[in-house]
mmJSON file of the N, C-alpha and C atoms, coordinates in Angstrom:
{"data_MODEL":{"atom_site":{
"group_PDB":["ATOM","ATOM","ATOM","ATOM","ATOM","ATOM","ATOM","ATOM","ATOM","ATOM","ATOM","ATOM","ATOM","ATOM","ATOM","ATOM","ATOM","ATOM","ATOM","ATOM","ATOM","ATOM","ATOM","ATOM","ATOM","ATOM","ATOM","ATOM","ATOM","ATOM","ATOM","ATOM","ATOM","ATOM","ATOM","ATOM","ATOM","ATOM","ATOM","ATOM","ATOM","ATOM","ATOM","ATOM","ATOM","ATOM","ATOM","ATOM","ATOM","ATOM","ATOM","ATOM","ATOM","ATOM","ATOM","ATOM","ATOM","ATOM","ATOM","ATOM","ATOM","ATOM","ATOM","ATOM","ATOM","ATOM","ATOM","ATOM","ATOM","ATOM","ATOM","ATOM","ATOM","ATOM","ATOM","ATOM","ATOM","ATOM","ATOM","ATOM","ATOM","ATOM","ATOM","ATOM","ATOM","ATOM","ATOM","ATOM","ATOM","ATOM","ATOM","ATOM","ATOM","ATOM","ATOM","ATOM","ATOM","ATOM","ATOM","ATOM","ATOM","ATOM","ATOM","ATOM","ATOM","ATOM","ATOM","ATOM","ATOM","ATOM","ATOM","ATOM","ATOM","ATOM","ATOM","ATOM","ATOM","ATOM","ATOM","ATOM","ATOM","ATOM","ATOM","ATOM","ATOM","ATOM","ATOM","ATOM","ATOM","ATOM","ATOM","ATOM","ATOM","ATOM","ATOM","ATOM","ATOM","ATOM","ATOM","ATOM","ATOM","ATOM","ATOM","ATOM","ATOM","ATOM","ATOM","ATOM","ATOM","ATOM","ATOM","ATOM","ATOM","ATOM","ATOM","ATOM","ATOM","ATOM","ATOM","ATOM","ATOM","ATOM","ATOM","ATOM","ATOM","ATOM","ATOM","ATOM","ATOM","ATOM","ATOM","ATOM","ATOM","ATOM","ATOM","ATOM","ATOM","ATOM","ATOM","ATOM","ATOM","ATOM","ATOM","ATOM","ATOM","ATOM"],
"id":[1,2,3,4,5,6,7,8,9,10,11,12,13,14,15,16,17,18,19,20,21,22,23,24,25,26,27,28,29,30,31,32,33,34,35,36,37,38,39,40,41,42,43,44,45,46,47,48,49,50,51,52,53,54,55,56,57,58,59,60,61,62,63,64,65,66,67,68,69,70,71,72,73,74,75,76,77,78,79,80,81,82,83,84,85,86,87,88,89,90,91,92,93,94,95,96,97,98,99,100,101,102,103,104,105,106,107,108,109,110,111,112,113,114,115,116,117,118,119,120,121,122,123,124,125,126,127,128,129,130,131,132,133,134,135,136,137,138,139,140,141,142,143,144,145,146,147,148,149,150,151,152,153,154,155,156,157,158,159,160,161,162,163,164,165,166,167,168,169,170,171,172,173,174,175,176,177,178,179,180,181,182,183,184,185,186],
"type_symbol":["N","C","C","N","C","C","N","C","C","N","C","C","N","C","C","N","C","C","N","C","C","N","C","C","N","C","C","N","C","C","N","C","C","N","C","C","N","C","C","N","C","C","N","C","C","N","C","C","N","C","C","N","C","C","N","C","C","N","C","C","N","C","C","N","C","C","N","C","C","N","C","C","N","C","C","N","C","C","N","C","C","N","C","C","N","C","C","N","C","C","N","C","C","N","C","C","N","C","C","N","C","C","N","C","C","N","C","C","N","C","C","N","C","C","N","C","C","N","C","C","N","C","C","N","C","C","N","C","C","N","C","C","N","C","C","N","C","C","N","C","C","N","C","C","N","C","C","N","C","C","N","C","C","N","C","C","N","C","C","N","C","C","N","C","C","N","C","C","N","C","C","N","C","C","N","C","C","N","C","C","N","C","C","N","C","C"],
"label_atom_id":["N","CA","C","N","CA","C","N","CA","C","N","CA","C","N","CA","C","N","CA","C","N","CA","C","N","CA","C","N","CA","C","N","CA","C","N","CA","C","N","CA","C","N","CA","C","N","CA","C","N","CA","C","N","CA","C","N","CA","C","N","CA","C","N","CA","C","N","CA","C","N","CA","C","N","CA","C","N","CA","C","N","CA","C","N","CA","C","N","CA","C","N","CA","C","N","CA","C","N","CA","C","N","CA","C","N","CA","C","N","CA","C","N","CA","C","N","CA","C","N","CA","C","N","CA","C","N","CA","C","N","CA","C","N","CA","C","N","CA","C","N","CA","C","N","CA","C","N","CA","C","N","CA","C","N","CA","C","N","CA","C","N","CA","C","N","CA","C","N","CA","C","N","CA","C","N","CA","C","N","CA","C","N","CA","C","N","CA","C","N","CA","C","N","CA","C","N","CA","C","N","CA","C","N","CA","C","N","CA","C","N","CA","C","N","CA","C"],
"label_alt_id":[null,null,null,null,null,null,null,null,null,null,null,null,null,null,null,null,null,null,null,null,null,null,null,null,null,null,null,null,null,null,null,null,null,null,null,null,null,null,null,null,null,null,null,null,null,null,null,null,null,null,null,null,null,null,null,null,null,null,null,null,null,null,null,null,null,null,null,null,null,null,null,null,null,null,null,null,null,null,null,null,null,null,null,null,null,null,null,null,null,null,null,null,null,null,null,null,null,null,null,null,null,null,null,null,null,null,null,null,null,null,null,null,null,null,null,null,null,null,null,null,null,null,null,null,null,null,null,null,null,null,null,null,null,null,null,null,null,null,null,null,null,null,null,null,null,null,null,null,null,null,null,null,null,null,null,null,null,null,null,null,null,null,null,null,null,null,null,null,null,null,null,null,null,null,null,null,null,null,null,null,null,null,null,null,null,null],
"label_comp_id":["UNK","UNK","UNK","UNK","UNK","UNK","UNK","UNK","UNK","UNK","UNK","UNK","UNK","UNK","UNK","UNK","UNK","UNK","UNK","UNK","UNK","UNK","UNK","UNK","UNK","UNK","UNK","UNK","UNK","UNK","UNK","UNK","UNK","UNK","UNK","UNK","UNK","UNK","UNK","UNK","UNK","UNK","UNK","UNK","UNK","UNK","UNK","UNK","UNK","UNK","UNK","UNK","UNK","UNK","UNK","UNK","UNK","UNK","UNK","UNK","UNK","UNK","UNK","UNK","UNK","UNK","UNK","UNK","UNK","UNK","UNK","UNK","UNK","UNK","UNK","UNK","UNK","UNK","UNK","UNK","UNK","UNK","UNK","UNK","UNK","UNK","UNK","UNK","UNK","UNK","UNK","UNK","UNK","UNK","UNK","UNK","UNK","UNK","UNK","UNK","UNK","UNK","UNK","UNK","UNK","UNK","UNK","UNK","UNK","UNK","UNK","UNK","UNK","UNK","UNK","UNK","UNK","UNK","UNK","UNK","UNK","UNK","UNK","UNK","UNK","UNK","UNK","UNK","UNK","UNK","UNK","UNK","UNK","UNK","UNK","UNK","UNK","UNK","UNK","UNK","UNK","UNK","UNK","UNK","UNK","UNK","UNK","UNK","UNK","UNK","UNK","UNK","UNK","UNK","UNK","UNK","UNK","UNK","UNK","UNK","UNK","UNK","UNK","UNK","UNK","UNK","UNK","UNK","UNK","UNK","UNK","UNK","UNK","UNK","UNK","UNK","UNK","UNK","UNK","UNK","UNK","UNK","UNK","UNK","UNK","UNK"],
"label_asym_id":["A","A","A","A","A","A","A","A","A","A","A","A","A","A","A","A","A","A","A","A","A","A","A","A","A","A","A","A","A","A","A","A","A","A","A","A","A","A","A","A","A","A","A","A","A","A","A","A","A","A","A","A","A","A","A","A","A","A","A","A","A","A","A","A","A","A","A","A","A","A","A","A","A","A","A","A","A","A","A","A","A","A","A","A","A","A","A","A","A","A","A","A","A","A","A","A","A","A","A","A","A","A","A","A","A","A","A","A","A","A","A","A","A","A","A","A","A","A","A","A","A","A","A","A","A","A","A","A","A","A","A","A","A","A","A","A","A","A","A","A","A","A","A","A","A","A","A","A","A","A","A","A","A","A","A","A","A","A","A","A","A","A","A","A","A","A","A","A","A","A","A","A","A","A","A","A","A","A","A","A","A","A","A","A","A","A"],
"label_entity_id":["1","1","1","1","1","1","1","1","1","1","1","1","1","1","1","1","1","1","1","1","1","1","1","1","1","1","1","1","1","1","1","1","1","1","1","1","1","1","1","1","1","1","1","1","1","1","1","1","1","1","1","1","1","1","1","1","1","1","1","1","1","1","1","1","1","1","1","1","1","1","1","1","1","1","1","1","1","1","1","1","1","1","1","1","1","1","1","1","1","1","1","1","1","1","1","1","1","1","1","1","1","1","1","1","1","1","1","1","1","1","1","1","1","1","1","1","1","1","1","1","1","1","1","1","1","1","1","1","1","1","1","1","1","1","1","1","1","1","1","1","1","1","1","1","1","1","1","1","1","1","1","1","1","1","1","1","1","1","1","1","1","1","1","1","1","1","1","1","1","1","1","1","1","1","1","1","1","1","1","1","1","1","1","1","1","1"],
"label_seq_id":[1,1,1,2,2,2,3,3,3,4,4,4,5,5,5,6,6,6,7,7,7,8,8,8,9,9,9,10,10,10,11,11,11,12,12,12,13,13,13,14,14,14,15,15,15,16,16,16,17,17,17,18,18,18,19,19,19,20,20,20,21,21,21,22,22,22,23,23,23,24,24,24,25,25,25,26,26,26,27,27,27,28,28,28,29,29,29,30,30,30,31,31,31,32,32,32,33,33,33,34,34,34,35,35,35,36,36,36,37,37,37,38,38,38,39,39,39,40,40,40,41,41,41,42,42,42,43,43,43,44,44,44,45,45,45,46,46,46,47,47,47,48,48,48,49,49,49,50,50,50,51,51,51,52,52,52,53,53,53,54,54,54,55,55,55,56,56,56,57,57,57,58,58,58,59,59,59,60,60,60,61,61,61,62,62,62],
"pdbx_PDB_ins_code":[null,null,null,null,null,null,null,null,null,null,null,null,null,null,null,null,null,null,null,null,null,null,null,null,null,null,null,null,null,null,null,null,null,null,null,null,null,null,null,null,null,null,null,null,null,null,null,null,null,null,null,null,null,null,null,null,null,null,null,null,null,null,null,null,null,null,null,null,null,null,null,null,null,null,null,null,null,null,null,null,null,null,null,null,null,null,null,null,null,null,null,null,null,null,null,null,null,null,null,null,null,null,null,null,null,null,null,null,null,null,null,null,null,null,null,null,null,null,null,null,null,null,null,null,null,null,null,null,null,null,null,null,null,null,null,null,null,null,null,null,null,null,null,null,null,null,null,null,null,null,null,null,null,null,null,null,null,null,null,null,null,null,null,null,null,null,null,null,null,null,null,null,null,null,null,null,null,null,null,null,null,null,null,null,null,null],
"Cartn_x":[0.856,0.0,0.902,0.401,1.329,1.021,1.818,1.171,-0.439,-0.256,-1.419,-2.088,-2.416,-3.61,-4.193,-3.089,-2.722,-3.795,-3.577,-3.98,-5.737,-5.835,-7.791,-8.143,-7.701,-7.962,-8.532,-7.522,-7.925,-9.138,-8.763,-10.073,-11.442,-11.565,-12.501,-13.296,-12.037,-12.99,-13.277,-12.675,-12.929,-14.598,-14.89,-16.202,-17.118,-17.056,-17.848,-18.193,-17.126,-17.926,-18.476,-18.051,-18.508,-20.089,-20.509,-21.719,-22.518,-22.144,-22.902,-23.602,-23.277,-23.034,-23.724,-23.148,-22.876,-24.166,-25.024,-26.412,-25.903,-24.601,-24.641,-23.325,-23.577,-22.843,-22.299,-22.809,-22.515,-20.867,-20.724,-19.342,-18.378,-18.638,-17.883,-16.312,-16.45,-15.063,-14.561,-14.597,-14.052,-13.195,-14.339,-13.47,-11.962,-12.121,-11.681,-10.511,-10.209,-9.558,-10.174,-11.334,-11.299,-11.297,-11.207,-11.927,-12.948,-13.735,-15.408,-15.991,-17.263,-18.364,-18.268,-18.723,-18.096,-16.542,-15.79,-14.313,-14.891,-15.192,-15.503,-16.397,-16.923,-18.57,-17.717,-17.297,-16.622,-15.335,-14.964,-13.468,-14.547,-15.2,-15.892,-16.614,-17.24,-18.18,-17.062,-15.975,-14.588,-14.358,-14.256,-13.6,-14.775,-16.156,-16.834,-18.098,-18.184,-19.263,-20.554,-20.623,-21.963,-21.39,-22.457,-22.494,-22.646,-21.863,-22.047,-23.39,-24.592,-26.133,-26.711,-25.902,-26.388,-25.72,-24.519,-24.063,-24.537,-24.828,-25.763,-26.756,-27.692,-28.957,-29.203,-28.12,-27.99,-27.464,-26.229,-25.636,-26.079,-27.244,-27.108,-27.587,-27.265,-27.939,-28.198,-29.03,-30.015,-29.545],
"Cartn_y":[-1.176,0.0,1.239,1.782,3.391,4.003,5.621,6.103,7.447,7.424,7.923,7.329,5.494,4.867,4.874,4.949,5.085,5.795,7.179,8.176,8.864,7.859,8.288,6.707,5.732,4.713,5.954,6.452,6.825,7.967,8.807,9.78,9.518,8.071,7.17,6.616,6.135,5.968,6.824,7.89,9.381,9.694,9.658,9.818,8.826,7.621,6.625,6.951,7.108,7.841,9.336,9.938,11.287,11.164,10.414,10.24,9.704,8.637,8.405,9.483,10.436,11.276,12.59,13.168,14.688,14.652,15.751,16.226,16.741,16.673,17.911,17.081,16.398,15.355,16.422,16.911,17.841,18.365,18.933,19.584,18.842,17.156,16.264,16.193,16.434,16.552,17.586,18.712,19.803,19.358,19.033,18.705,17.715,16.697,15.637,15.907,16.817,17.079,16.44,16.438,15.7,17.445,16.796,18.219,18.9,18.018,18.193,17.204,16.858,15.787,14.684,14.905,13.631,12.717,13.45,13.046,12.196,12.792,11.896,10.496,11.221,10.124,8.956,9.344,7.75,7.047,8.286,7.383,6.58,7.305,6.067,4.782,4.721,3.703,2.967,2.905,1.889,1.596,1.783,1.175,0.767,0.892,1.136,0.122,0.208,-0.615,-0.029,0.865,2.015,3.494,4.405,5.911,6.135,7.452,7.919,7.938,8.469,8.388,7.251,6.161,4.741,4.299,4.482,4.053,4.794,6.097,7.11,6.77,6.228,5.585,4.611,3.385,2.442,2.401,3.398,3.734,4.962,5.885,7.076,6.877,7.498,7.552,9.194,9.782,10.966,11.255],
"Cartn_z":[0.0,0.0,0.0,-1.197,-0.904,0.525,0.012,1.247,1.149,-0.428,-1.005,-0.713,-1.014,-0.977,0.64,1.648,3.134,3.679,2.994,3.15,3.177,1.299,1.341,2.201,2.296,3.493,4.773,5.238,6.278,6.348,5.444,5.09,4.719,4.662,3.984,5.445,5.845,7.498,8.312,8.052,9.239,8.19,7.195,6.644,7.005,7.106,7.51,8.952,9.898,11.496,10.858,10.069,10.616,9.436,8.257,7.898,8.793,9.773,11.465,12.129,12.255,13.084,12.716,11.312,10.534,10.144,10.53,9.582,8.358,7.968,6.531,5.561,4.807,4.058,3.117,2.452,1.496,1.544,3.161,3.711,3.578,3.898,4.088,3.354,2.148,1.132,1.388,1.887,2.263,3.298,4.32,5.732,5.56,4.421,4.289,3.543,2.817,1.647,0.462,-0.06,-1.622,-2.049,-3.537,-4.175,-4.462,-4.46,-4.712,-3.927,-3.921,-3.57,-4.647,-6.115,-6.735,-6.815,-6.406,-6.33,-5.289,-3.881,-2.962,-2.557,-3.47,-3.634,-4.622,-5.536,-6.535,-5.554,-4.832,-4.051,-2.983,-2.453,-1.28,-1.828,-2.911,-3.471,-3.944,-4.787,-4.78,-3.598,-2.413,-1.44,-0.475,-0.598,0.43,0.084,-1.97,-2.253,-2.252,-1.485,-1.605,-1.912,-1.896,-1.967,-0.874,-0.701,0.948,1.112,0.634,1.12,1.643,0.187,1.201,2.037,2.365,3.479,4.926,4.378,5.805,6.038,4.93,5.515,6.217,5.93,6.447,8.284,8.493,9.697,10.206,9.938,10.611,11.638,13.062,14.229,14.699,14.639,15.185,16.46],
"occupancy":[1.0,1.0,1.0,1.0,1.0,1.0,1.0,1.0,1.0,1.0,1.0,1.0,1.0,1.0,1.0,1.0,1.0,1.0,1.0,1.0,1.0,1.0,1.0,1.0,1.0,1.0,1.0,1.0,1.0,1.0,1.0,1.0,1.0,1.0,1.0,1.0,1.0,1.0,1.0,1.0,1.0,1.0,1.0,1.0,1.0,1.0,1.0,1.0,1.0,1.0,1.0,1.0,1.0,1.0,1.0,1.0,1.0,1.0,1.0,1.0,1.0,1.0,1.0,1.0,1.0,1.0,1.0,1.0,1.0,1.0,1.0,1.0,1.0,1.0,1.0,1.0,1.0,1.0,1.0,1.0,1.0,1.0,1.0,1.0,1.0,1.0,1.0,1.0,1.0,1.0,1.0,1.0,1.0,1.0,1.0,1.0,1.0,1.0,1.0,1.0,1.0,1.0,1.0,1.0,1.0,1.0,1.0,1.0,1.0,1.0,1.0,1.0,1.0,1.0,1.0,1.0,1.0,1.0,1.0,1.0,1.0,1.0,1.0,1.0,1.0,1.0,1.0,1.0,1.0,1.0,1.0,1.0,1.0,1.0,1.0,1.0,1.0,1.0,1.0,1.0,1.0,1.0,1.0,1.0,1.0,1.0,1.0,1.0,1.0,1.0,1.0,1.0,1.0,1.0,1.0,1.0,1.0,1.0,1.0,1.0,1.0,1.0,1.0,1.0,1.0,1.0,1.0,1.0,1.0,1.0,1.0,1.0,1.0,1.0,1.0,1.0,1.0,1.0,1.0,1.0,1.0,1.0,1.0,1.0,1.0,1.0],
"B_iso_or_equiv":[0.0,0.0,0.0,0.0,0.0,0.0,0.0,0.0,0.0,0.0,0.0,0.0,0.0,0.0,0.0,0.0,0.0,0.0,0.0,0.0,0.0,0.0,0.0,0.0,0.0,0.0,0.0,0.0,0.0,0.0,0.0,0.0,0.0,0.0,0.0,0.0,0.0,0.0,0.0,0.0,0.0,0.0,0.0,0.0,0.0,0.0,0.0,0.0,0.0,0.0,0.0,0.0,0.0,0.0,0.0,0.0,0.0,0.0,0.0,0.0,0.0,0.0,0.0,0.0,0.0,0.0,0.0,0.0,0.0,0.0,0.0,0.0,0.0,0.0,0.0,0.0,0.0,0.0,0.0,0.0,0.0,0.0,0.0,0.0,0.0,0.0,0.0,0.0,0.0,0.0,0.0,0.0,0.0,0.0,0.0,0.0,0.0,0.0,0.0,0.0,0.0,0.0,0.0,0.0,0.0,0.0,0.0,0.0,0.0,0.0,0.0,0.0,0.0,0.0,0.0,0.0,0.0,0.0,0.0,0.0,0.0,0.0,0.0,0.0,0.0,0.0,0.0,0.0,0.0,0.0,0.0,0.0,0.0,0.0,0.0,0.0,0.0,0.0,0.0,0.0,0.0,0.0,0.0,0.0,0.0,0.0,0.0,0.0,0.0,0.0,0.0,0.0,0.0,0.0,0.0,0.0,0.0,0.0,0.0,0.0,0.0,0.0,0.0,0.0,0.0,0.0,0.0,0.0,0.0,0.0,0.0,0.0,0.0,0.0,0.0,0.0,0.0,0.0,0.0,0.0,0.0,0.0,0.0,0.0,0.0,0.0],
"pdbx_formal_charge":[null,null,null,null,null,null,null,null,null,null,null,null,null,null,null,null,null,null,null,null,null,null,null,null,null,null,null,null,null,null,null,null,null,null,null,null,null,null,null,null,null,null,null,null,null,null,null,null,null,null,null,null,null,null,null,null,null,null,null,null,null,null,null,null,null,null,null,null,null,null,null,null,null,null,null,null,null,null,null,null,null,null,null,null,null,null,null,null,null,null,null,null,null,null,null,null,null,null,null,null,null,null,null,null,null,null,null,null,null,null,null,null,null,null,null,null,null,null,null,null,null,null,null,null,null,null,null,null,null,null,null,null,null,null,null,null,null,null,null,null,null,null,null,null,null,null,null,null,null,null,null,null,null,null,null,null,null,null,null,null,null,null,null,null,null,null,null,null,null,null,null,null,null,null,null,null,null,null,null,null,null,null,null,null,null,null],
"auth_seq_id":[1,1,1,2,2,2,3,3,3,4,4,4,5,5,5,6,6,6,7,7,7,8,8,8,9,9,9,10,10,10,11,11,11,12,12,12,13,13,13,14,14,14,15,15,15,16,16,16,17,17,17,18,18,18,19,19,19,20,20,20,21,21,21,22,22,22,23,23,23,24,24,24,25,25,25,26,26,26,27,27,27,28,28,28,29,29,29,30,30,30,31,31,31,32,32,32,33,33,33,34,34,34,35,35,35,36,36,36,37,37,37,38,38,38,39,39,39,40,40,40,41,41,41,42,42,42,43,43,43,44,44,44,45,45,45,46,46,46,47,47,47,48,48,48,49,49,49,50,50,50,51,51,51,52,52,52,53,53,53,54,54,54,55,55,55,56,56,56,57,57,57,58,58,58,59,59,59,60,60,60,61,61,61,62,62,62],
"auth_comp_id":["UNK","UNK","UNK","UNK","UNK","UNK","UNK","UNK","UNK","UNK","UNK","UNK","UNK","UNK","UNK","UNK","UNK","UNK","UNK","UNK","UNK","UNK","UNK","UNK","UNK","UNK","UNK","UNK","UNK","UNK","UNK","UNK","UNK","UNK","UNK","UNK","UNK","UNK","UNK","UNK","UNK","UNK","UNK","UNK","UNK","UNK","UNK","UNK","UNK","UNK","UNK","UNK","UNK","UNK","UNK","UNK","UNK","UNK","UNK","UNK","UNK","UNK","UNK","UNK","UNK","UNK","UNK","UNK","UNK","UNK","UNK","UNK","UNK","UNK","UNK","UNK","UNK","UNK","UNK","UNK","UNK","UNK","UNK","UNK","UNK","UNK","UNK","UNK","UNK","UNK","UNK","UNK","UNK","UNK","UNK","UNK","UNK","UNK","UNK","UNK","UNK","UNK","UNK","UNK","UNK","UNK","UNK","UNK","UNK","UNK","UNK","UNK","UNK","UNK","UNK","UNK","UNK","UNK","UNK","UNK","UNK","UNK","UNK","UNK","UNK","UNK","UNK","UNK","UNK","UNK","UNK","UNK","UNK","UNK","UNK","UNK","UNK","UNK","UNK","UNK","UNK","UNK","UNK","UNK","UNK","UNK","UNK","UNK","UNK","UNK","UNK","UNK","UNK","UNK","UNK","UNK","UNK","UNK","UNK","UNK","UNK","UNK","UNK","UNK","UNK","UNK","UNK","UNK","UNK","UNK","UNK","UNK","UNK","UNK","UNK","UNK","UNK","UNK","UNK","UNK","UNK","UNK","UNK","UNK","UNK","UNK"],
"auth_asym_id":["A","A","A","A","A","A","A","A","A","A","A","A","A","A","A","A","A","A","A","A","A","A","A","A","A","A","A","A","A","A","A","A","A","A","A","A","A","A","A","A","A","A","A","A","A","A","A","A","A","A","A","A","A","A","A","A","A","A","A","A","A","A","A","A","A","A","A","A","A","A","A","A","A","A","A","A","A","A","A","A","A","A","A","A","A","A","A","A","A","A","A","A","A","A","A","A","A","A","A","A","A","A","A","A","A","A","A","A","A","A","A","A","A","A","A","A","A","A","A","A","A","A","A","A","A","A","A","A","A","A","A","A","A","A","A","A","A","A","A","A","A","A","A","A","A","A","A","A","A","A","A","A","A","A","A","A","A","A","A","A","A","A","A","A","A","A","A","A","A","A","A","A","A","A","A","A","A","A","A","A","A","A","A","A","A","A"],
"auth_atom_id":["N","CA","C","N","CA","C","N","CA","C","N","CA","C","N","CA","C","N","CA","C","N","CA","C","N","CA","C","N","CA","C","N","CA","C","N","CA","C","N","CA","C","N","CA","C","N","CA","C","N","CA","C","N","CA","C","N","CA","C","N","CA","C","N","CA","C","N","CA","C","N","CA","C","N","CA","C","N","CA","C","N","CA","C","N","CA","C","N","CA","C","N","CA","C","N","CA","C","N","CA","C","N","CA","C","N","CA","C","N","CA","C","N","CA","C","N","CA","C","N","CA","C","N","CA","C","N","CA","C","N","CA","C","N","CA","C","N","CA","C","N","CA","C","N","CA","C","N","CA","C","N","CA","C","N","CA","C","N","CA","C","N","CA","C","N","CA","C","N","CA","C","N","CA","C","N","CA","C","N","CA","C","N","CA","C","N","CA","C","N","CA","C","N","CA","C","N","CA","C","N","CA","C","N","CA","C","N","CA","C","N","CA","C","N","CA","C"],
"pdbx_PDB_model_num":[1,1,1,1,1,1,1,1,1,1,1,1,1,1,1,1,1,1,1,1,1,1,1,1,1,1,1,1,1,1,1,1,1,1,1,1,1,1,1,1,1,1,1,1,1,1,1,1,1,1,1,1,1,1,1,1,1,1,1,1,1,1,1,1,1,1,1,1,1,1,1,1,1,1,1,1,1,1,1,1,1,1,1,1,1,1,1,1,1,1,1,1,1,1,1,1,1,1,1,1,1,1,1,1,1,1,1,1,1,1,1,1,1,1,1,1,1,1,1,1,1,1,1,1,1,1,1,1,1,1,1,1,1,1,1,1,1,1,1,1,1,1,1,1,1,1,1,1,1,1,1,1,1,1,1,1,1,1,1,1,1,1,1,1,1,1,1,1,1,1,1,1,1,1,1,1,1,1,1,1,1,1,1,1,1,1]
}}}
C-alpha cells in the first residue's frame, strides 16, 4: 500500500464515522480534503461498495 492509498484509506474511514453522526454530508469533502463531492462520492463507493447516502442511511444515528 502506498502512502497515497494510506492516506484516502484513512479519510474514507474518518467519513464513515462522521456520515454516522454529521447532519450535513454535502461539507464532508471539504473537511476531508477531496476536491469536490463527486471526487468523494466515486473514491468512497470503490472502497466502500456504496455511496455515501447509502451508506448514511444504512448507519445514521439521530
Amino acid at each position: 500500500m502506498t502512502i497515497r492509498q494510506y492516506i484516502i484509506l484513512q479519510r474514507v474511514t474518518v467519513a464513515k464515522q462522521l456520515l454516522c453522526t454529521s447532519s450535513d454530508i454535502q461539507k464532508l469533502p471539504q473537511v476531508l480534503g477531496f476536491s469536490d463531492y463527486a471526487h468523494f462520492a466515486k473514491t468512497f463507493k470503490r472502497l466502500t461498495g456504496m455511496t455515501p447516502k447509502q451508506f448514511r442511511l444504512q448507519n445514521y444515528q439521530a
